[in-house]
C-alpha positions as CSV (number, residue, x, y, z in Angstrom):
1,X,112.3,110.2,99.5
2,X,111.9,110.5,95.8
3,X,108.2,109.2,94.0
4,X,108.3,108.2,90.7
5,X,105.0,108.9,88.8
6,X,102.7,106.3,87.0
7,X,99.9,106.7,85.0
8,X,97.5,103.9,85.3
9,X,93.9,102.4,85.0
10,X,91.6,101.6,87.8
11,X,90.3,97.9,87.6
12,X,89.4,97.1,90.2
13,X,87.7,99.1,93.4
14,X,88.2,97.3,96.6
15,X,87.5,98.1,100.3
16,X,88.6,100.9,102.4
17,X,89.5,103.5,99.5
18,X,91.8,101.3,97.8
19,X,92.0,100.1,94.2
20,X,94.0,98.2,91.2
21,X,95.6,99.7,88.6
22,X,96.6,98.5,85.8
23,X,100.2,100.6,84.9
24,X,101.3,101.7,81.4
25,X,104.0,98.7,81.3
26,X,101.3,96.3,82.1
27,X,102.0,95.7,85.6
28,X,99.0,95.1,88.1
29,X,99.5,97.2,92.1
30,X,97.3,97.7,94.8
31,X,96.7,101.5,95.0
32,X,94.9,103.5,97.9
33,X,94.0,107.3,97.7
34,X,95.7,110.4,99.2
35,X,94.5,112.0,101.8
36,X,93.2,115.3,100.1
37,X,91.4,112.6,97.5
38,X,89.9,111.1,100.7
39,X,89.6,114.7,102.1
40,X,87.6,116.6,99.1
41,X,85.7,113.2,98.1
42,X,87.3,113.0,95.0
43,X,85.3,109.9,93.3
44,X,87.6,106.9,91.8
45,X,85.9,104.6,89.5
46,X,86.7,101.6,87.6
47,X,88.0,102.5,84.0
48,X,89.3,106.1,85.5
49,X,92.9,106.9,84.2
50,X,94.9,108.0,87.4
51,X,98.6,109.1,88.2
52,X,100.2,106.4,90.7
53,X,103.0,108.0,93.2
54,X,105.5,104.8,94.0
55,X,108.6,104.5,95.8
56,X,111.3,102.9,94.8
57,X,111.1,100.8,97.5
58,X,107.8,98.9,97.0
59,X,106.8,97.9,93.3
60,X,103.7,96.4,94.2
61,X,101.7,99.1,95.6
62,X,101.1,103.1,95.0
63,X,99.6,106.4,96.2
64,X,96.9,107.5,93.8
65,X,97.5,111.3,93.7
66,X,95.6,112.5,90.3
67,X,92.5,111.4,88.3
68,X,92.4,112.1,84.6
């Protein structure tokens, strides 16, 4: 399956390690971390830039697989 990456801005941080970012075209997804992000600790905040991995089969939600 092929990922197409995003970069982003966290908005939002919701419960159970998952978050909204805000995408470079101005679209809004529900994102939720990887789990070496959830494995290392890897702190997500609001106002974080991040790199979204989405399929092309779901538009409105993402893997969060890079901060900075």
């Amino acid at each position: 399956m092929e990922h197409a990456s995003v970069n982003g801005v966290v908005t939002e941080a919701l419960p159970d390690t998952k978050f909204r970012v805000r995408l470079e075209d101005g679209r809004q997804i529900l994102a939720y971390l990887t789990g070496k992000m959830r494995l290392y600790r890897i702190r997500i905040l609001p106002g974080d830039s991040v790199t979204v991995a989405m399929t092309p089969y779901d538009k409105e939600r993402g893997r969060i697989v890079r901060r900075g």
